[in-house]
N, CA and C atoms as an extended XYZ file, in Angstrom:
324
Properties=species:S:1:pos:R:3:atomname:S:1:resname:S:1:resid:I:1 pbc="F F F"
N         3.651      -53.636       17.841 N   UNK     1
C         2.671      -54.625       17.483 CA  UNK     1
C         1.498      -53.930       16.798 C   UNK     1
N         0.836      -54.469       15.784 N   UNK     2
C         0.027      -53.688       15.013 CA  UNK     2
C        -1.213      -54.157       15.631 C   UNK     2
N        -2.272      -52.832       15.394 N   UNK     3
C        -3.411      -53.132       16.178 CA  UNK     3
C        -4.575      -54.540       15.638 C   UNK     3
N        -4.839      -54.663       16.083 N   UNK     4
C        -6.350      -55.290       15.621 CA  UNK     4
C        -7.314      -54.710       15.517 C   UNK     4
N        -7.782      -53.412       15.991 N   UNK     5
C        -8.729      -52.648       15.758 CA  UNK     5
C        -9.454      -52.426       14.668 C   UNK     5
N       -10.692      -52.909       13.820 N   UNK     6
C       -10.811      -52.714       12.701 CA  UNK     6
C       -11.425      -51.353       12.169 C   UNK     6
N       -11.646      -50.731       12.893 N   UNK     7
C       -11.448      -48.889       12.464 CA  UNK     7
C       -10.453      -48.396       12.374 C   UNK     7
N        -9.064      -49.343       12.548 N   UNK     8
C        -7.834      -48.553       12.201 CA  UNK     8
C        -7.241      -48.479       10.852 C   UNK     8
N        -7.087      -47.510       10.279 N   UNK     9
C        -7.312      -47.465        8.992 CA  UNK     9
C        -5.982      -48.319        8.509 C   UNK     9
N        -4.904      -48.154        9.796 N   UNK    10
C        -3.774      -49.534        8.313 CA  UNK    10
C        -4.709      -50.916        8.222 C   UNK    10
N        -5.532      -51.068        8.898 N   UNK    11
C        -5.976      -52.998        9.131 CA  UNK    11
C        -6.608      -52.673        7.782 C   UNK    11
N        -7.655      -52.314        7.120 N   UNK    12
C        -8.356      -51.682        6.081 CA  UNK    12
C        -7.401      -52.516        4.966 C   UNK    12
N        -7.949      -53.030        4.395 N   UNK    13
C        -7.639      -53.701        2.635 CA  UNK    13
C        -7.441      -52.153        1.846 C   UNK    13
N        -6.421      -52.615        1.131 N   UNK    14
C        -5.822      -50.968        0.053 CA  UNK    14
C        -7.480      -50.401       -0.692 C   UNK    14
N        -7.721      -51.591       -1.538 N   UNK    15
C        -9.146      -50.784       -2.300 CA  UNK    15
C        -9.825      -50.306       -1.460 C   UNK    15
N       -10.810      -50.634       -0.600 N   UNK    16
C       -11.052      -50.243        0.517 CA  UNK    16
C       -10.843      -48.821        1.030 C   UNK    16
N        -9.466      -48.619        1.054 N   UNK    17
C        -8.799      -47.014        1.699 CA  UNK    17
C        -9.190      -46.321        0.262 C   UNK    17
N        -9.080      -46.902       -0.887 N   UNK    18
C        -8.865      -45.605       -1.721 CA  UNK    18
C        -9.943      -45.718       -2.285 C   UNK    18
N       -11.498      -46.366       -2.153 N   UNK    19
C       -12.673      -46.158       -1.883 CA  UNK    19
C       -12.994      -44.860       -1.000 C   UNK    19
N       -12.520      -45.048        0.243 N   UNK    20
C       -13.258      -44.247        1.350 CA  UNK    20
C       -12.341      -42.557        0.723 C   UNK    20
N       -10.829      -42.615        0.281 N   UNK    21
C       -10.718      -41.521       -0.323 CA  UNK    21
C       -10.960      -40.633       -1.309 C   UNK    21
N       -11.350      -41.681       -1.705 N   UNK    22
C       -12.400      -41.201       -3.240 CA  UNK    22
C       -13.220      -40.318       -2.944 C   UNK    22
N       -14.412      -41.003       -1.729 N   UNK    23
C       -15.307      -40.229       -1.272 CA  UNK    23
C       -15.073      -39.086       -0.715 C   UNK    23
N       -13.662      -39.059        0.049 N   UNK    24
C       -13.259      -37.419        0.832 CA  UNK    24
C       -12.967      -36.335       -0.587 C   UNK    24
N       -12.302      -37.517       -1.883 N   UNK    25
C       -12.316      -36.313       -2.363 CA  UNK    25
C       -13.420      -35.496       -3.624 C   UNK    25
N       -14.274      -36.512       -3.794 N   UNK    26
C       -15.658      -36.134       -4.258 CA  UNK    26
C       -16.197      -34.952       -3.534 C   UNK    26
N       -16.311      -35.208       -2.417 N   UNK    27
C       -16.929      -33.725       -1.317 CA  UNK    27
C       -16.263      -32.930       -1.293 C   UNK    27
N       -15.123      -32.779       -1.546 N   UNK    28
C       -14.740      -31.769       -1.295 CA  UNK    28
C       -13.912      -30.336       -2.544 C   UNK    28
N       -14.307      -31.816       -3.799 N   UNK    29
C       -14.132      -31.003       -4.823 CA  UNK    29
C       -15.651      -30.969       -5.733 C   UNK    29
N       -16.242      -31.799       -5.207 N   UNK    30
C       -17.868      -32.089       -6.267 CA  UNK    30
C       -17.372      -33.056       -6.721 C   UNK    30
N       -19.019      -33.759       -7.254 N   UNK    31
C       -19.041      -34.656       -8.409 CA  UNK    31
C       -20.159      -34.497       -8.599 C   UNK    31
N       -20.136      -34.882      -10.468 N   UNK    32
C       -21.223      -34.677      -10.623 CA  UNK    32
C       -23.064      -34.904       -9.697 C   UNK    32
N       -22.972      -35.897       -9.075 N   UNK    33
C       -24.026      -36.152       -8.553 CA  UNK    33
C       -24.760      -35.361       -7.418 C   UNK    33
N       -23.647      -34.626       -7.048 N   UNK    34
C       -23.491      -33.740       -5.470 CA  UNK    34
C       -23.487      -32.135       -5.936 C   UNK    34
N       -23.000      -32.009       -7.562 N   UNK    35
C       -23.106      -30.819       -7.734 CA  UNK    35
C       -24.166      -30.046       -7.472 C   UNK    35
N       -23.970      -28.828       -7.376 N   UNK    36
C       -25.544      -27.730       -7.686 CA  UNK    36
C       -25.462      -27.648       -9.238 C   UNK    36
N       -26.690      -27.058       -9.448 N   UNK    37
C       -26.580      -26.864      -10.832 CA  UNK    37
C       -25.967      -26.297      -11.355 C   UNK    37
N       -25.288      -26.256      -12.505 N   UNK    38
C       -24.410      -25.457      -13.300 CA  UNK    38
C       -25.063      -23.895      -13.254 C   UNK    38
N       -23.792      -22.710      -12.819 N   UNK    39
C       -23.964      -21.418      -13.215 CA  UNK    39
C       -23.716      -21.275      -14.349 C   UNK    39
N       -24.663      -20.625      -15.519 N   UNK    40
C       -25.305      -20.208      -16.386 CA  UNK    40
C       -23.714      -19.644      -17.020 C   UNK    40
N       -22.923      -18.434      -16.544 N   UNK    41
C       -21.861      -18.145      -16.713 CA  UNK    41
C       -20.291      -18.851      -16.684 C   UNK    41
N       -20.420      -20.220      -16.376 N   UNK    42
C       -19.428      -21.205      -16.244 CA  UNK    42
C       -19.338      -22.392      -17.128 C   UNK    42
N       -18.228      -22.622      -17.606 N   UNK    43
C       -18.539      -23.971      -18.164 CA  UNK    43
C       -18.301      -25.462      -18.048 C   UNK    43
N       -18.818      -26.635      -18.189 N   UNK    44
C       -18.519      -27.468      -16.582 CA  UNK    44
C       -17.424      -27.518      -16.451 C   UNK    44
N       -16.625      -27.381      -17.506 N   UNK    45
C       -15.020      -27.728      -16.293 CA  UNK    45
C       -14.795      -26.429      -15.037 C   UNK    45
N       -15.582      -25.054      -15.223 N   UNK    46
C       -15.399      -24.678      -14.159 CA  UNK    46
C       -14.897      -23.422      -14.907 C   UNK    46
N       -14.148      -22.883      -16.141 N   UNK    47
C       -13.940      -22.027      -16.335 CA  UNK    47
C       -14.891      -21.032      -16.935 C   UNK    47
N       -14.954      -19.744      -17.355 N   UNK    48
C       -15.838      -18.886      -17.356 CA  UNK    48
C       -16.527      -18.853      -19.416 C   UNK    48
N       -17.577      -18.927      -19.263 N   UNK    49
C       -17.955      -19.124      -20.997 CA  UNK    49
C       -17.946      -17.441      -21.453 C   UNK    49
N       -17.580      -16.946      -23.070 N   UNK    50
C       -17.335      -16.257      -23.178 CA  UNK    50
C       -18.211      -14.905      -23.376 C   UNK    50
N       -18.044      -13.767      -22.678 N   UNK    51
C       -18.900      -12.709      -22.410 CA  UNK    51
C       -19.443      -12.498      -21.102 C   UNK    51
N       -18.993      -13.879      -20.533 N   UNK    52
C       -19.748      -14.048      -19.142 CA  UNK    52
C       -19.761      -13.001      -17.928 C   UNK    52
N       -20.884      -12.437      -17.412 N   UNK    53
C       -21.011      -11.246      -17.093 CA  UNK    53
C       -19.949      -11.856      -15.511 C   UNK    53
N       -20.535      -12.549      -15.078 N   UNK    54
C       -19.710      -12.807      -13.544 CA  UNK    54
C       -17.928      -12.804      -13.713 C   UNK    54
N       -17.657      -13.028      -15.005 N   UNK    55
C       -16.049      -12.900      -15.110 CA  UNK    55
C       -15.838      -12.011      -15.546 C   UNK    55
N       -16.931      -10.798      -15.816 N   UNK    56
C       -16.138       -9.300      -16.099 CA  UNK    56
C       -16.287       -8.638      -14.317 C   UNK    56
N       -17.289       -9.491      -13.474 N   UNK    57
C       -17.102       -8.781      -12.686 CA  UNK    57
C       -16.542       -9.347      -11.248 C   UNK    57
N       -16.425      -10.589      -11.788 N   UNK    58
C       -14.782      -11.128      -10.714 CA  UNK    58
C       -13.210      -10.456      -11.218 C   UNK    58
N       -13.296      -10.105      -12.718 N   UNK    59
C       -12.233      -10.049      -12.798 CA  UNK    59
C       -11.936       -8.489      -12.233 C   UNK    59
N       -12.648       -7.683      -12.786 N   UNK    60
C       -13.042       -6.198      -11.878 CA  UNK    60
C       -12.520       -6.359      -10.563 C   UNK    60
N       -12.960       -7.647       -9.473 N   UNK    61
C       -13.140       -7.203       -8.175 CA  UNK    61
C       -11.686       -7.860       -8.130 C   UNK    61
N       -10.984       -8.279       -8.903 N   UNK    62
C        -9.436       -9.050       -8.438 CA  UNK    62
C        -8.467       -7.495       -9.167 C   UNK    62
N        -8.861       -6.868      -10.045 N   UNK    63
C        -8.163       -5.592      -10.422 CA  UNK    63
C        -8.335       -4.497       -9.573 C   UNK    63
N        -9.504       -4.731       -8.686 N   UNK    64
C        -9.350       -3.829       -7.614 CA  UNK    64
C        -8.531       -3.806       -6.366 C   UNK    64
N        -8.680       -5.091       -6.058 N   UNK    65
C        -7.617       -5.393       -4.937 CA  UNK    65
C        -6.049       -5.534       -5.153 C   UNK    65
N        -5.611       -6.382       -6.668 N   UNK    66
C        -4.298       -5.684       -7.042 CA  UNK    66
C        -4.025       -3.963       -7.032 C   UNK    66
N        -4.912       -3.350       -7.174 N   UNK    67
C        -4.959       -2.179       -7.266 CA  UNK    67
C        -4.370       -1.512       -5.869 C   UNK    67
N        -5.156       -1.841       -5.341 N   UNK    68
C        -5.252       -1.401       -3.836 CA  UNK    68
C        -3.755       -2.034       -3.131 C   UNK    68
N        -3.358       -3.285       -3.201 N   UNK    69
C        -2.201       -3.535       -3.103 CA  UNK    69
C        -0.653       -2.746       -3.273 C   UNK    69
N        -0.923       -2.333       -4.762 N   UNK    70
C         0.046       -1.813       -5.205 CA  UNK    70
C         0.265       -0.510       -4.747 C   UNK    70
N        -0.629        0.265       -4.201 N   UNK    71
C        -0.936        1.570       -3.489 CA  UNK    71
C        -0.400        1.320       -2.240 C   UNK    71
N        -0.294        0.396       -1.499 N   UNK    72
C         0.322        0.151       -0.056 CA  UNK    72
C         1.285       -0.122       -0.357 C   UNK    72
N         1.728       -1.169       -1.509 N   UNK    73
C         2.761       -1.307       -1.572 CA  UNK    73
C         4.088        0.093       -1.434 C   UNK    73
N         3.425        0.972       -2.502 N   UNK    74
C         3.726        2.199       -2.505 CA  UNK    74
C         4.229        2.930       -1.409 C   UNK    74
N         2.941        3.025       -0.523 N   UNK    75
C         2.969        3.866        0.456 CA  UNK    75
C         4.229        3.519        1.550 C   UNK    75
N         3.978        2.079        1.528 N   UNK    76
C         5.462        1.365        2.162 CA  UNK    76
C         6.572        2.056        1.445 C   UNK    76
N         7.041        1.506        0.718 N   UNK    77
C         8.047        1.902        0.194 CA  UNK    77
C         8.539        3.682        0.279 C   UNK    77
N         7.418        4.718        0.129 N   UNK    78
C         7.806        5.759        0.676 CA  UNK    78
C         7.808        6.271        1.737 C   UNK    78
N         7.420        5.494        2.797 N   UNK    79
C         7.994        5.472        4.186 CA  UNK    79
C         8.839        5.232        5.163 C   UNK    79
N         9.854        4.599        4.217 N   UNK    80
C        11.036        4.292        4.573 CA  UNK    80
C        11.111        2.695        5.223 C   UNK    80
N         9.991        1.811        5.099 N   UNK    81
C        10.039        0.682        5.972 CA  UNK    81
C        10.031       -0.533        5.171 C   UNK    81
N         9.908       -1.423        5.459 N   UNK    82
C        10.212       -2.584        4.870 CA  UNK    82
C         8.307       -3.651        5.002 C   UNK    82
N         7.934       -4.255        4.081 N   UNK    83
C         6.480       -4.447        3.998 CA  UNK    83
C         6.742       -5.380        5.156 C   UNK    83
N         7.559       -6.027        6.452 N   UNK    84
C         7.524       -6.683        7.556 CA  UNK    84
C         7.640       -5.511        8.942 C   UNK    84
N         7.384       -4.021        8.216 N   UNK    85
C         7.163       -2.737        9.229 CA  UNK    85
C         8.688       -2.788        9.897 C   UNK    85
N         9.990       -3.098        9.358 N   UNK    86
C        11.094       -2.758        9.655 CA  UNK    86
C        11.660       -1.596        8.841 C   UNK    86
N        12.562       -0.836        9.748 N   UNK    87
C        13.067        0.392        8.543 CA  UNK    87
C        14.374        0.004        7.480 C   UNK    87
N        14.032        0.323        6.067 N   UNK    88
C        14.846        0.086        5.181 CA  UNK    88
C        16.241        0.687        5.817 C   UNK    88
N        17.486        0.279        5.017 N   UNK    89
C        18.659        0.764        5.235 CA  UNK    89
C        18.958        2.318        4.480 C   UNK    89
N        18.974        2.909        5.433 N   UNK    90
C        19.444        4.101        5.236 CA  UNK    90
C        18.460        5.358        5.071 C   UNK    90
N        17.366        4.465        5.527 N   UNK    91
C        16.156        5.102        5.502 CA  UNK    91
C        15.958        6.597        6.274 C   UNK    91
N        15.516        7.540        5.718 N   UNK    92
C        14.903        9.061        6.447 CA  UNK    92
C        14.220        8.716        7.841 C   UNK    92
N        13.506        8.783        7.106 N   UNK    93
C        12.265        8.192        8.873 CA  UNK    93
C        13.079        7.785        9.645 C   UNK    93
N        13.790        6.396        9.781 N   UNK    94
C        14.233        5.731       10.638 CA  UNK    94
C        15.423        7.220       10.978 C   UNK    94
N        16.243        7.754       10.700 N   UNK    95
C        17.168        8.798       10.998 CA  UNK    95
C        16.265        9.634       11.794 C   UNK    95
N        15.271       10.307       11.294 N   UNK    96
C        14.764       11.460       12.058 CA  UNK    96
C        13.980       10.906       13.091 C   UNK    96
N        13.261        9.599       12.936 N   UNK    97
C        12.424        9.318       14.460 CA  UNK    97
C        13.663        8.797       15.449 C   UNK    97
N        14.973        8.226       15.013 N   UNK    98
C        16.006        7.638       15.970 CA  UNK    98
C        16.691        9.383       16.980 C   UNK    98
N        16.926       10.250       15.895 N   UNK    99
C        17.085       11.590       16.269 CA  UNK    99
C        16.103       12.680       17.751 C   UNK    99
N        14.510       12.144       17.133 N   UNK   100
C        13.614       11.995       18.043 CA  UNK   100
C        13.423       11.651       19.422 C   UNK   100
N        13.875       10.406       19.439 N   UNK   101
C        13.781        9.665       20.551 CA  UNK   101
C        15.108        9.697       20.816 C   UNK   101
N        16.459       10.317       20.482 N   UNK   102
C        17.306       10.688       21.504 CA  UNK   102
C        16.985       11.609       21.924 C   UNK   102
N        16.575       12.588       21.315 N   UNK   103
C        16.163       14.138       22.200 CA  UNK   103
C        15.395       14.333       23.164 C   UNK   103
N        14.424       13.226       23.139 N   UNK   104
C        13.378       12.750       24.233 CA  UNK   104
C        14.047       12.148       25.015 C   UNK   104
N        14.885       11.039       25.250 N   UNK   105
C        15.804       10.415       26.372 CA  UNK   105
C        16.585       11.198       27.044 C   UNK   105
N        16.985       12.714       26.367 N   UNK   106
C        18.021       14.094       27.135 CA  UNK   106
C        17.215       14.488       27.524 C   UNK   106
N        15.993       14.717       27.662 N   UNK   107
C        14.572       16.212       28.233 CA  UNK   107
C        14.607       15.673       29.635 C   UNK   107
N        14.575       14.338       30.022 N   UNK   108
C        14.124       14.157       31.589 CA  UNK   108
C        14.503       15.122       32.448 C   UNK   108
């Protein structure tokens, strides 16, 4: 049985709902009225105008962290493990630490 409740949003007339969603999605993406003022380096749709100092130095700070990525990535990969810290197949490491820890299970 459907409610009667009139805060329940099925009772709500359609325009109505996509009124009140409008508004969730104004906030939460902007509109003009709610905006801050335009950064100087942006242009309103949001992308960067040209020379713009903040997109030489966002783009800097996103070439650094690919950077840095690719270096772990690395380092993974020459460690014999898998980037979920499992050991690749046929992997060194995994041979010599499995070798390890039998020799340690014979010492008792």
């Amino acid at each position: 049985m459907a409610s009667t409740n009139p805060a329940n949003f099925a009772n709500l007339p359609k325009d109505e709902l996509r009124e009140i969603a409008a508004k969730g999605g104004h906030a939460s993406h902007g509109s003009p009225e709610h905006d801050e003022p335009a950064h100087a380096d942006r242009n309103p749709d949001g992308t960067f105008t040209k020379g713009s100092e903040l997109a030489k130095e966002l783009g800097s700070k996103g070439g650094h962290v690919a950077h840095e990525h690719q270096v772990e990535k690395a380092e993974t990969e020459e460690s014999g493990r898998n980037p979920d810290g499992t050991f690749k197949e046929g992997s060194k490491l995994a041979h010599d630490l499995g070798v390890k820890g039998g020799h340690a299970s014979h010492q008792q």
